[in-house]
N, CA and C of each residue as an Amber inpcrd file, in Angstrom:
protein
   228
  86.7300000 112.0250000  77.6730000  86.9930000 113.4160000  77.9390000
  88.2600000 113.5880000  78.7700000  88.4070000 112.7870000  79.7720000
  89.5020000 113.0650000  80.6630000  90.9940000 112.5700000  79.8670000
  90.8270000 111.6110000  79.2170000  91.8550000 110.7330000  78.2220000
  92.0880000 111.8890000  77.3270000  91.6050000 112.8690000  76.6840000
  91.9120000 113.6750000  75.6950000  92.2640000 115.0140000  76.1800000
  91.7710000 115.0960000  77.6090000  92.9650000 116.4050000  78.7080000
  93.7390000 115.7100000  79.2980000  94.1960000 114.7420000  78.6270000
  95.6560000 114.0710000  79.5730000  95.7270000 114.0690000  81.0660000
  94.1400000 113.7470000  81.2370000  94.5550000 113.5880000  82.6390000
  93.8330000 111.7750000  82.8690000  95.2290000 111.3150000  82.6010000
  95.4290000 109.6290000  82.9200000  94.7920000 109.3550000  83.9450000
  95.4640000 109.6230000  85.2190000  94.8740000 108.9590000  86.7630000
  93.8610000 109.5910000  86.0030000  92.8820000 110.1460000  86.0010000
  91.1170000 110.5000000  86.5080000  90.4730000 109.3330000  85.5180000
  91.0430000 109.1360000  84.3960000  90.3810000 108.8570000  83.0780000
  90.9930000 107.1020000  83.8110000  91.8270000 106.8910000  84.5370000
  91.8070000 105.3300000  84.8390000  90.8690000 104.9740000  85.7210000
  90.6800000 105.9590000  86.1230000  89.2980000 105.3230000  87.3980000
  88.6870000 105.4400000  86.6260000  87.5040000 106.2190000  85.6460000
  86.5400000 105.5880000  85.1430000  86.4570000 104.3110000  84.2350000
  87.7060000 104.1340000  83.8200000  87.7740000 102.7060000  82.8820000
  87.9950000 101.7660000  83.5370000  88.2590000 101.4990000  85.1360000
  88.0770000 100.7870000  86.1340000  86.8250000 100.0270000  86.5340000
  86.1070000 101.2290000  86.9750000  84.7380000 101.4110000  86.8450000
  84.0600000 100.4740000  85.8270000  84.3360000 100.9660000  84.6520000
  83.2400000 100.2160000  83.2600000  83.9440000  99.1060000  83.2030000
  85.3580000  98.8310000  83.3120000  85.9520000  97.3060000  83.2750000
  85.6860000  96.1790000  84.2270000  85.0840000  97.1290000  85.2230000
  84.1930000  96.0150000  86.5800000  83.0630000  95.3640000  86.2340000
  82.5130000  96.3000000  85.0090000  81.2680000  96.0600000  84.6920000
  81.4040000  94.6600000  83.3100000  82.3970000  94.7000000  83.0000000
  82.5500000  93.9890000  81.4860000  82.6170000  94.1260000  80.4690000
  82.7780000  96.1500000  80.6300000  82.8820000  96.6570000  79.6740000
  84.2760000  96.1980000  78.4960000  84.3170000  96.0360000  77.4460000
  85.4550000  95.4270000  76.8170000  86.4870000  96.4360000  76.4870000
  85.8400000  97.3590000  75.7560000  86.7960000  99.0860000  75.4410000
  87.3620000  99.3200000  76.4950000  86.8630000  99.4780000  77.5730000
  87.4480000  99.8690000  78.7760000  88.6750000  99.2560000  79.5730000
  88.2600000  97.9330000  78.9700000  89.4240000  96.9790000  78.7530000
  90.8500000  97.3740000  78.5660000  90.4540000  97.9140000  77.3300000
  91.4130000  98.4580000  75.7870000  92.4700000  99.6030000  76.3400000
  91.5590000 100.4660000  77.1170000  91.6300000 101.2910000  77.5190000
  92.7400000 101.5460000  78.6720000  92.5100000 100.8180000  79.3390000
  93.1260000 100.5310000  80.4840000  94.8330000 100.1000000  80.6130000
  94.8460000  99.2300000  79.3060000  96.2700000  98.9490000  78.7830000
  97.1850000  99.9020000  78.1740000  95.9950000 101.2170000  77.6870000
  97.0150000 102.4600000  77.2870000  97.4580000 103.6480000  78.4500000
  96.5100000 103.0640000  79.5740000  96.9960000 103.6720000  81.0710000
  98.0500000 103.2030000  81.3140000  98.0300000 101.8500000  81.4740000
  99.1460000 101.2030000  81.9560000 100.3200000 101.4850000  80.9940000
 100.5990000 101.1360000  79.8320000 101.4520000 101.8890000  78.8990000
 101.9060000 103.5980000  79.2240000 101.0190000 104.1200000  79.2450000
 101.6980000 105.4610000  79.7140000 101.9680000 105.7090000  81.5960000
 101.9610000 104.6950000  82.1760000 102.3810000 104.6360000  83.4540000
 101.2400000 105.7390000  84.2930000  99.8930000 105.3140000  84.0670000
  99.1160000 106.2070000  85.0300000  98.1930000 104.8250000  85.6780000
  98.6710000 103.5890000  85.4810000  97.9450000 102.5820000  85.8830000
  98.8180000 101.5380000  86.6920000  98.7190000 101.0240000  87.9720000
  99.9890000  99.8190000  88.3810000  99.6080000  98.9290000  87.6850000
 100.7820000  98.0200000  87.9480000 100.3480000  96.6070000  87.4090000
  99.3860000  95.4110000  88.6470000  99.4080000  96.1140000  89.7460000
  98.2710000  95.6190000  90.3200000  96.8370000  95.8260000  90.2630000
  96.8210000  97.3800000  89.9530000  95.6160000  97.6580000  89.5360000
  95.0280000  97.3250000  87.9950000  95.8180000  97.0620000  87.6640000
  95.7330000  96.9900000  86.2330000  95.6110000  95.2480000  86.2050000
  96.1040000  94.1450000  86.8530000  95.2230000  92.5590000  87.4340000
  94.0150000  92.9550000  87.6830000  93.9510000  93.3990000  88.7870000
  92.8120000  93.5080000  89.5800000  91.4310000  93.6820000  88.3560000
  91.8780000  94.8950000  87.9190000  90.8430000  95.0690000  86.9850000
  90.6080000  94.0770000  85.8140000  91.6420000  93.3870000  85.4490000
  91.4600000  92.1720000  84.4150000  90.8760000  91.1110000  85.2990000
  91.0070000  91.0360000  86.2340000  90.0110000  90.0080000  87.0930000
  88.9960000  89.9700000  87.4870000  88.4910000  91.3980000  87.4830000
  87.2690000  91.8180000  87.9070000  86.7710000  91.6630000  86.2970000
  87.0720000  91.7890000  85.4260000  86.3110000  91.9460000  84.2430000
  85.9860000  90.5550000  84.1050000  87.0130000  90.1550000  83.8090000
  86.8960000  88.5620000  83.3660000  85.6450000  87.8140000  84.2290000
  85.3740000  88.1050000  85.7920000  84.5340000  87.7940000  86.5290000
  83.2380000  88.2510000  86.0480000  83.1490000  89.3040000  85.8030000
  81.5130000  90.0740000  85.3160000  81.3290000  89.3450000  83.7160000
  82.2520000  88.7900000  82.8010000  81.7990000  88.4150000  81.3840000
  81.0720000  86.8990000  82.2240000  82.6730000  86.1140000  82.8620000
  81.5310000  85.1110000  83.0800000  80.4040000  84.8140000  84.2820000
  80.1410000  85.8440000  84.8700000  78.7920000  85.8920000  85.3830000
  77.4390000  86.4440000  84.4430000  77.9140000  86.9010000  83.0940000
  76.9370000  87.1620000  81.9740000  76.7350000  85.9250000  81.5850000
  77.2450000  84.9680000  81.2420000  77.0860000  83.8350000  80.7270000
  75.9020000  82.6440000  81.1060000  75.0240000  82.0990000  80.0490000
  74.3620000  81.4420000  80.8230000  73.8000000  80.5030000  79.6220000
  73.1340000  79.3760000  79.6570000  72.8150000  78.5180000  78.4900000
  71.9050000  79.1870000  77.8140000  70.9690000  79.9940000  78.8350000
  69.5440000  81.1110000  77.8080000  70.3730000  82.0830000  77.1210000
  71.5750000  82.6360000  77.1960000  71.6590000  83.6720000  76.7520000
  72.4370000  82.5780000  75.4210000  73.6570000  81.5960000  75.3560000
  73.9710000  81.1060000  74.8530000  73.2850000  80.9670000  73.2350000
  71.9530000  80.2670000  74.1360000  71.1540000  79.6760000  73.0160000
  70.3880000  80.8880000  72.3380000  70.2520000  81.9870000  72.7020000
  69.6680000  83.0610000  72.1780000  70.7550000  83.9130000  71.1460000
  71.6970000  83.5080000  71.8370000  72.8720000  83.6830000  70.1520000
  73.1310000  83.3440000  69.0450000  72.9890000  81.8520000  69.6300000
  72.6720000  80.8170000  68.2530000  72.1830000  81.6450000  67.4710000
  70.4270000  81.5230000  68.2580000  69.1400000  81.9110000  67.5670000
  69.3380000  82.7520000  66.6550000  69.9700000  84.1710000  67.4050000
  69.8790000  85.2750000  66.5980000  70.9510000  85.0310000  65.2580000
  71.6150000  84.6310000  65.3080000  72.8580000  84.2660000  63.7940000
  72.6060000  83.5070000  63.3820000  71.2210000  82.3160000  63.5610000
  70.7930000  81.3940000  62.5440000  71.5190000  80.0570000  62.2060000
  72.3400000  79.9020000  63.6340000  72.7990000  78.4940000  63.8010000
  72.0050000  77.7200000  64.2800000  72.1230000  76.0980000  64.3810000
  70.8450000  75.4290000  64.5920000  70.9000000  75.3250000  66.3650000
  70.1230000  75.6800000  67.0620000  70.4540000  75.0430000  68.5440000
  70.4300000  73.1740000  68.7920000  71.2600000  73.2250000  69.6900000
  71.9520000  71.9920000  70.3500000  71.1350000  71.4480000  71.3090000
């Protein structure tokens, strides 16, 4: 909503927000802030670091192996 009233700064804090979380779009998102200059390039690390931190704190051998599972590869 805020991305489609052109209002950048408001609409970068919430994709901040969901990119803390691991959100991936928000990701996406964030690079077209920075492209239109409503994002620094520090904030715009920060938040790739914070993301990258929350995917691999999702990570774990149960969830791993429950991927397999579900796509019908053989587990290891």
């Amino acid at each position: 909503y805020e991305w489609e009233n052109k209002r950048f700064d408001r609409s970068a804090k919430h994709f901040i927000i969901a990119a803390n979380l691991g959100h991936d779009d928000s990701l996406q998102q964030l690079k077209k802030c920075y492209a239109v200059g409503s994002l620094s390039k520090e904030d715009f690390a920060a938040a790739l670091r914070a993301h990258q931190a929350a995917v691999d704190a999702t990570k774990s051998p149960q969830r791993e192996a429950a991927a397999k599972a579900e796509t019908g590869l053989p587990l290891m």
